[in-house]
C-alpha positions in Angstrom: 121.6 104.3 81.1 118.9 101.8 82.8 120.9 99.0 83.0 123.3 101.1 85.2 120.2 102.4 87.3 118.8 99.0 87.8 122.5 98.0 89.1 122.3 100.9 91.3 119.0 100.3 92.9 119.8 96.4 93.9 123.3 98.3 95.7 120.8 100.6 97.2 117.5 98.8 98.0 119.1 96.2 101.2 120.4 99.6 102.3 117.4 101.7 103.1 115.6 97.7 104.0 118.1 97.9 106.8 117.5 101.2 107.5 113.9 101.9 107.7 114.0 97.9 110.0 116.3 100.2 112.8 114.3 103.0 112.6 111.4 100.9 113.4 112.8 99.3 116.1 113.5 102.5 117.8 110.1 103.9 118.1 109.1 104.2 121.8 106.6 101.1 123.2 106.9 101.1 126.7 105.7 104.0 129.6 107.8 104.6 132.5 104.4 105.1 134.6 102.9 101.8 135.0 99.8 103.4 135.4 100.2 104.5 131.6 101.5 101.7 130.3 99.0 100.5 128.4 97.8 100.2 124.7 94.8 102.8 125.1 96.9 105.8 126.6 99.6 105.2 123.9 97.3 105.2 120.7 96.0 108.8 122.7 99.5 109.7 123.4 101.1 109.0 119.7 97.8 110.7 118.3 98.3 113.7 120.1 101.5 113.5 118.7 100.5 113.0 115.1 98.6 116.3 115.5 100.8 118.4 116.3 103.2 117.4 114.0 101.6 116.2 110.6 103.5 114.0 107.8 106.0 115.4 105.5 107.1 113.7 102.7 110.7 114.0 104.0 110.6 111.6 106.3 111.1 114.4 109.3 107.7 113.8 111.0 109.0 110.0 112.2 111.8 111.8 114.1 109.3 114.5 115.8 106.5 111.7 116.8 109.5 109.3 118.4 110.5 112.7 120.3 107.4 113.8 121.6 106.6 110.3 122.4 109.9 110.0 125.0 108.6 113.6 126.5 105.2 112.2 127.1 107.5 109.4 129.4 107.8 106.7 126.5 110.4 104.6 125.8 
């Protein structure tokens, strides 16, 4: 039974690698204000963020900062 586990999770490890690599990459980084663009507003911007929607062991939270990043003009 281990031996096919340990076969399963080399299948499966490059996988979710990959995966959590795009969903990095996809995280907003740049204003569409120039005014805002800059490192100070976004740390205030993605803290505001991280506030009002707290980590969840799901995963889910990732999905909900990225959002209310591109409504406060971040892409």
């Amino acid at each position: 039974m281990n031996a096919k586990f340990v076969r399963l999770s080399y299948r499966i490890a490059p996988l979710l690698f990959a995966l959590s690599l795009a969903a990095c990459s996809t995280f907003p980084s740049e204003n569409q204000d120039p005014a805002k663009n800059n490192k100070a507003t976004y740390n205030k911007d993605l803290r505001e963020c991280k506030e009002d929607y707290p980590e969840m062991g799901s995963g889910v939270h990732i999905r909900q900062w990225i959002n209310c990043m591109k409504l406060k003009g971040w892409n």
